[in-house]
C-alpha positions in Angstrom: 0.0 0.0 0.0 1.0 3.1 -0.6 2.2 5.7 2.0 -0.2 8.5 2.1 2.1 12.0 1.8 1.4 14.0 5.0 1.2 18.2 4.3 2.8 20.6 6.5 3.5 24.4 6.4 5.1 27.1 8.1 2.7 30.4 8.3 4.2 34.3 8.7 4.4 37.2 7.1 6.8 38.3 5.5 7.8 34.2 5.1 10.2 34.1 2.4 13.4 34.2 4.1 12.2 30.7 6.0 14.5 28.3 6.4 11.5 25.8 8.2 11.4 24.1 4.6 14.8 23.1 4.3 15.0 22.2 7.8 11.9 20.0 8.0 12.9 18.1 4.6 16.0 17.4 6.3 14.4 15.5 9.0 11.6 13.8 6.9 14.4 12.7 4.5 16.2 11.2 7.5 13.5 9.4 9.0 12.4 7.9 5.4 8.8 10.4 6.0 6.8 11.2 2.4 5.9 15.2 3.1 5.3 18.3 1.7 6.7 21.5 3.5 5.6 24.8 2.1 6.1 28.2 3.3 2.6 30.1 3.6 2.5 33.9 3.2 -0.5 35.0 5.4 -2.4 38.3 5.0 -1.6 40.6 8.2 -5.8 40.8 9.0 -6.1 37.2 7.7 -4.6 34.6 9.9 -7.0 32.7 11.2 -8.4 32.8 7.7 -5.4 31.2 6.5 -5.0 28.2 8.6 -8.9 28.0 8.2 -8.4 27.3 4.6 -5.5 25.2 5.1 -7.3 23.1 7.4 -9.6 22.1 4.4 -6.5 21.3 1.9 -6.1 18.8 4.9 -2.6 20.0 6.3 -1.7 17.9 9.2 0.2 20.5 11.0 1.7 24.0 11.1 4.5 25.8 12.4 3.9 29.4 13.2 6.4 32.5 13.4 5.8 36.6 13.3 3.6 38.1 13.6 1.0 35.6 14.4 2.1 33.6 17.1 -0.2 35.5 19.7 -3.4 35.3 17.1 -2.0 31.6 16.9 -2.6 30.8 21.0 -6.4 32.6 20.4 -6.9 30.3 17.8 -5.8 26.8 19.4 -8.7 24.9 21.1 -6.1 23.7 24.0 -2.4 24.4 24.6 0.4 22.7 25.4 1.9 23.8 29.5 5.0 25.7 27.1 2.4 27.3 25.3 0.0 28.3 28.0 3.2 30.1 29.8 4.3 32.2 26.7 0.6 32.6 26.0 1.7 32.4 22.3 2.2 29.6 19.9 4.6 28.5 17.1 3.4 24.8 16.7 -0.1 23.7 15.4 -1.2 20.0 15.8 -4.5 18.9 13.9 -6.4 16.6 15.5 -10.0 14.8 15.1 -11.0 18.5 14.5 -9.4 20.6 17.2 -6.4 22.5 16.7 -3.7 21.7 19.6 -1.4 25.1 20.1 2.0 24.3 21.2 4.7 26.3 22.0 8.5 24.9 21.1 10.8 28.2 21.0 11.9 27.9 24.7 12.5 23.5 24.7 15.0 25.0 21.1 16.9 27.9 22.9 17.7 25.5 26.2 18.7 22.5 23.8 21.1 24.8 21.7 22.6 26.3 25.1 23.1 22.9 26.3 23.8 20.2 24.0 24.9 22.4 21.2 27.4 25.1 23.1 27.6 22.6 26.2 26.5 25.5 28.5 25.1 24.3 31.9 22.3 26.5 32.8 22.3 25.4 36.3 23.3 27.9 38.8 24.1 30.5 36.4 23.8 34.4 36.2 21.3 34.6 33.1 21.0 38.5 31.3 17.5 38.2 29.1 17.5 41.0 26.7 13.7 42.1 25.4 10.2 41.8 26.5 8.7 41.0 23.0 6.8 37.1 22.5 10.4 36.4 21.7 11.5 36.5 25.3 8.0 35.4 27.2 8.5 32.4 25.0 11.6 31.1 26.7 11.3 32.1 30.6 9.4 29.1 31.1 12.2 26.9 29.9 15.2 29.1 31.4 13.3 28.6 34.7 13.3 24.6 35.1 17.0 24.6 34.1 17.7 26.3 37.7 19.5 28.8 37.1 20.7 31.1 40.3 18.8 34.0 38.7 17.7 35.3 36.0 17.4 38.7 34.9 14.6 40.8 32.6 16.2 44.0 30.6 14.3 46.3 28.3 14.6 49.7 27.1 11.2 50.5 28.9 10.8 48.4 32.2 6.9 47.9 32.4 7.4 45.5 29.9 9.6 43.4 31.8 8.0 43.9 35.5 4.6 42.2 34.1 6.3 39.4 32.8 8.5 39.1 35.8 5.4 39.7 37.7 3.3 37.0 35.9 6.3 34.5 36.1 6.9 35.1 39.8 5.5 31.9 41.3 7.1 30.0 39.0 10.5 31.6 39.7 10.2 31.0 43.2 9.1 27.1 43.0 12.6 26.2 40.6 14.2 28.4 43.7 15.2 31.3 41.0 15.9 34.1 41.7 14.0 36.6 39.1 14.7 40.7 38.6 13.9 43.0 36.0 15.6 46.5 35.8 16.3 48.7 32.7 18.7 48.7 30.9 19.8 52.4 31.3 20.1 51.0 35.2 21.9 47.4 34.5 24.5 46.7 37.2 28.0 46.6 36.1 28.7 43.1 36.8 29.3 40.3 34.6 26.6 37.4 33.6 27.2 34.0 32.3 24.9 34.0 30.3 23.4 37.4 27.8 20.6 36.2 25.4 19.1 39.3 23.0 15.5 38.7 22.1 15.1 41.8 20.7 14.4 43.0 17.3 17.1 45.4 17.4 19.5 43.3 15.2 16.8 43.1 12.6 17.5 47.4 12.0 21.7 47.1 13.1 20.1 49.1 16.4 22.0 49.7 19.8 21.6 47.7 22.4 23.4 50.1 24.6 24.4 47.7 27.0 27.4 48.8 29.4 30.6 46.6 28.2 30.9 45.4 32.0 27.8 42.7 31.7 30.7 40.5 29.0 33.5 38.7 30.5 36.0 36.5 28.6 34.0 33.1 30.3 30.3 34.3 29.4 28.2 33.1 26.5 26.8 36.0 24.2 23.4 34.3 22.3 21.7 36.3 19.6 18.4 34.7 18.8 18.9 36.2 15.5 20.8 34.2 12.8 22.4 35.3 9.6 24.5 38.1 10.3 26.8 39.2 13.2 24.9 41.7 14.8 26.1 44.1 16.8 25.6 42.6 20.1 27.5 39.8 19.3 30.1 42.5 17.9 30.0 44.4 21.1 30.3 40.9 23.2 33.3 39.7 20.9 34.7 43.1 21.8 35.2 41.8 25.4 36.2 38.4 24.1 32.9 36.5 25.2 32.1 33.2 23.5 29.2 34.1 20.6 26.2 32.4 18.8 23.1 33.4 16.6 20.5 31.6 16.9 20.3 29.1 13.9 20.7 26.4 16.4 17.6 27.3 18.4 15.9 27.5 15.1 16.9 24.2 14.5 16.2 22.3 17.3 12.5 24.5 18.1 11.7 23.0 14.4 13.3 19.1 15.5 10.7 19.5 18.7 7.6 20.7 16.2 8.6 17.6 13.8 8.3 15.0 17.4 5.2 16.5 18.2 3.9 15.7 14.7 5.8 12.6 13.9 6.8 10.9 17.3 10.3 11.1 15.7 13.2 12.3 17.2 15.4 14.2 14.5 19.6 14.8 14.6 19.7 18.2 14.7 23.7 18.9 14.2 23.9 17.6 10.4 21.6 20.4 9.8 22.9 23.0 12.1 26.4 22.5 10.0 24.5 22.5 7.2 22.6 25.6 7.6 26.0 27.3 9.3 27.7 26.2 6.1 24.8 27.7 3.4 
């Protein structure tokens, strides 16, 4: 009998910079899957319209990335714990009619750290640049890795009080402590740890973080990939290890491709690959 091809597609907007095609045929080719990957350009005002009609071309599952991952979490019938805790969703799983909203951003960022850069999260200083979706995504996942604390920056500091608010009991029960402060104000001591989740890179824009947060032993992680931005510049500066963030990419997409496939994908043959390209 013939193996029934399975349809899949990643929906944004703008979309064609994607590399969630690429990566996904990777995996199906490695696991010997028959699927179809397409990258979905989405009307701003039309989102749930979109995945509406998609849902009738009988795609099995969707990934999700800007600007729609909060419209996404509205749209799910139930959510994954990840996704309940960002309130925002990246992964859509179709099933018997409902539409299952998962979040995988924060499960990509702490694999990267860990098995790709062999970072131990554990009892680290953590600096978490941005109060966008990017960085509510990931808290969660910082969180259970027990870090000693873990500190919220943003330009503005409302922003990062209500999401350290909101993330307080949480916090407490991994034993974390959790701050947010400005970054105008950021103390001038080193972290092991600096992750940017802001859009900043996307423009070449200031960070205008003080030079005294680097030191030669800390990791400098730029959730952005395909450029050296100018955090990473400014980290290199003060001879701090560096990474984008096409390893998070990678591996959020590997936990998407479980979730639909019970299939656990290698994740470095593509990582090198993508590095390479």
């Amino acid at each position: 009998m013939t193996e029934l091809k399975k349809h899949f597609a990643v929906i944004g907007n703008p979309i064609r910079h994607s590399l969630s095609p690429q990566i996904h045929a990777a995996f199906a080719k490695e696991a010997g899957l028959l699927i179809d990957y397409e990258a979905v350009l989405s009307p701003l005002d039309q989102f749930k319209q979109t995945v509406r009609t998609l849902i009738t071309q009988k795609l099995s599952g969707a990934n999700i990335t800007l600007p729609f991952k909060k419209e996404a979490y509205e749209l799910a019938s139930s959510h994954s714990n990840y996704a309940k805790m960002a309130e925002a969703v990246n992964t859509f799983e179709f099933k018997e009619g409902e539409i299952i909203g998962h979040n995988t951003d924060g499960i990509g960022l702490v694999r990267d750290l860990e098995q790709n850069l062999h970072v131990d999260l554990n009892g680290k200083k953590i600096l978490l640049i941005g109060a966008g979706g990017a960085a509510e995504g990931v808290i969660y996942s910082i969180l259970e890795k027990k870090p000693n604390e873990l500190t919220l920056t943003n330009r503005t500091i409302e922003k990062s009080n209500t999401i350290q608010n909101k993330m307080h009991a949480y916090a407490q029960s991994f034993d974390v402590s959790l701050n947010a402060i400005e970054i105008a104000k950021l103390p001038h001591h080193y972290f092991d740890v600096i992750i940017n989740a802001t859009s900043a890179s996307l423009n070449d824009a200031d960070l205008n973080i003080v030079d005294q947060v680097f030191h030669k032993s800390s990791l400098a992680y730029d959730m952005m990939y395909g450029k050296e931005t100018n955090f990473l510049k400014q980290a290199k500066s003060q001879a701090s290890q560096t990474s984008d963030g096409i390893g998070m990419l990678v591996e959020q997409a590997a936990e998407a491709f479980y979730i639909w496939h019970h299939i656990k994908p290698h994740t470095k043959t593509v990582i090198d690959l993508l590095r390479k390209n």
